[in-house]
N, C-alpha and C positions, 0 to 999 in steps of 0.2 A: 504494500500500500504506500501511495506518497500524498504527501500533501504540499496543497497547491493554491497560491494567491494569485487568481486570474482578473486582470483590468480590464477595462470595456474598452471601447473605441470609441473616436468623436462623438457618432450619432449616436451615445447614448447604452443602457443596458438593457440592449434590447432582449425580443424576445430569443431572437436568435442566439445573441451573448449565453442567456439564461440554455437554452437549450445545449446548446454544448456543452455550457459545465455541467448539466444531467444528465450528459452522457460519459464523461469522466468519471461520476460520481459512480455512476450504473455500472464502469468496468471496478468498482473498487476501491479508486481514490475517496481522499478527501478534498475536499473542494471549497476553497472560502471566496465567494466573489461578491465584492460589496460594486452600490450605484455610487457612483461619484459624481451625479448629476439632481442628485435628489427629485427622482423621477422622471426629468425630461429627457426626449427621445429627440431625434431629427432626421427629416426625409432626406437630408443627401449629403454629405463628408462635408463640402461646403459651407452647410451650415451648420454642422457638429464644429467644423474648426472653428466658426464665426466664435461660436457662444463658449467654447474653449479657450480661446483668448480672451474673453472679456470676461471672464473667470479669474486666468492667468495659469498659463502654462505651470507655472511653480509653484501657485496655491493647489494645481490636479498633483501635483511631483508631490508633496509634502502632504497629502491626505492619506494616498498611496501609501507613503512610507510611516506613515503613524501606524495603517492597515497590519501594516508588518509587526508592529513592536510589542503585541500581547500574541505574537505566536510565536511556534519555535522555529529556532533559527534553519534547520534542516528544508527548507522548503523548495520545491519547484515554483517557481518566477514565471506567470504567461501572460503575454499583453496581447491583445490584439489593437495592431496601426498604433494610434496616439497613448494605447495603454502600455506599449513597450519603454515608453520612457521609465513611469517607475517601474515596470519590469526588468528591465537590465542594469539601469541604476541597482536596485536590491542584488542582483544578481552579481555583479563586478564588486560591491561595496561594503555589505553586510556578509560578516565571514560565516560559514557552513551550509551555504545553497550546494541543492542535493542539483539542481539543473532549472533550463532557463528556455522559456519555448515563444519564440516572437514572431509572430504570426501579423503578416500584412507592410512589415516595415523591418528595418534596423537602424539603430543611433550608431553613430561615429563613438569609438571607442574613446576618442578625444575627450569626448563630451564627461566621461566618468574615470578619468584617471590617465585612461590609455592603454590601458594593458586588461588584457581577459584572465581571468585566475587559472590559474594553471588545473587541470584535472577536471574545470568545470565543464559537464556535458551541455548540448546545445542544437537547438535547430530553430534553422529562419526559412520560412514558408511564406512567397510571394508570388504572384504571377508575374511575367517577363517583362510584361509590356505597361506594365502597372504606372503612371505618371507620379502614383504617390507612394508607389512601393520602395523607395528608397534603395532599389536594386546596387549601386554602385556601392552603397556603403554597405551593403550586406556581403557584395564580394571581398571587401577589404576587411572585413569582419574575420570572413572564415579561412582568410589571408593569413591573417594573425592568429587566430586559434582554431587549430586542428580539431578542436575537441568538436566544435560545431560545424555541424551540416548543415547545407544550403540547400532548400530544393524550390527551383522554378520550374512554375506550371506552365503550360500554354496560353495566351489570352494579356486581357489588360484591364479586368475586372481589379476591383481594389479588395472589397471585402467578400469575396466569394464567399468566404467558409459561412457565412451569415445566412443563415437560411429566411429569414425572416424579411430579408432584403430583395427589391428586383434582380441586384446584380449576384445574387446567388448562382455557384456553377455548382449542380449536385456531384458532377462525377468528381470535378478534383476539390469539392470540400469532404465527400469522401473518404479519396486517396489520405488530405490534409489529416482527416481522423483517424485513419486508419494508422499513420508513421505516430500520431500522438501518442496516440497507447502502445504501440508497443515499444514507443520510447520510454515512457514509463513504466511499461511490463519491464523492461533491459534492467531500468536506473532501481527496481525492486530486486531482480534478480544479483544485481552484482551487491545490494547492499545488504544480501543474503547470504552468497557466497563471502563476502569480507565478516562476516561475523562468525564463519563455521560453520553455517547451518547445511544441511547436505539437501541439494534439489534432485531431484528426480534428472 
């Protein structure tokens, strides 16, 4: 089992956000996803960024990381798009993240020190063509730390894995779900084998 502090995305926690972590939850995990919009949603990234910025990017960063400070430190780190900020901040920052899954975007390591922690596992899930997928920084990401894996989909969908959304693509939010778990199937498995326990 792992547990896991999953961010919403610009538009909001939607319904699609919510469904996904009940379906992590359904493999197993534990799953803590709070709104950080205090209920509001938005029809299009657009204006999810608008009302994120008049927020302020760093008052969404420091809600996020309060999220973090009554749990334990072992966690898997998931943001989907603008919720990867405090996802990888937690992830590169706060010591004993179990792994770190950013979905729709990646931050410039710049941005949090510069350097990926060494042994920490990792995958960034984008489409190719994505204007806001942050593709280049996701390649310089995995430039620098082996640990994580890159995978681009076909398409230029931004938040595909959202089912709740028009630009939802079922087959690679799918696929998306499918490397989730069994990333975290792995990140249970190896912290089973480091403890002695004998698996099948």
């Amino acid at each position: 089992m792992a547990e896991i502090l999953l961010f919403h995305h610009a538009q909001g926690f939607t319904a699609g956000v919510q469904a996904f972590a009940d379906d992590v939850r359904a493999a197993g995990h534990v799953v803590h996803a709070h709104d950080l919009y205090d209920g509001a949603t938005f029809g299009t990234v657009d204006e999810g960024v608008a009302h994120a910025r008049s927020l302020g990017f760093a008052v969404l960063q420091e809600r996020g990381e309060q999220l973090a400070q009554d749990l334990p430190a072992d966690l898997v780190y998931v943001g989907f798009s603008m919720g990867c900020m405090p996802a990888q901040k937690l992830a590169m920052t706060r010591p004993g993240a179990r792994g770190a899954l950013l979905l729709h975007s990646a931050i410039p390591l710049s941005e949090f020190g510069g350097t990926w922690p060494d042994g920490l596992r990792g995958q960034i899930h984008v489409m190719e063509d994505d204007d806001w997928g942050d593709v280049p920084d996701a390649r310089e990401l995995v430039a620098a730390a082996p640990e994580v894996e890159l995978f681009l989909y076909p398409g230029s969908a931004h938040l595909f894995s959202d089912r709740s959304l028009a630009e939802h693509d079922e087959a690679a939010a799918t696929l998306l779900r499918q490397r989730v778990l069994v990333f975290l199937a792995e990140l249970d498995a190896g912290r089973a084998d480091s403890s002695g326990t004998t698996r099948p």
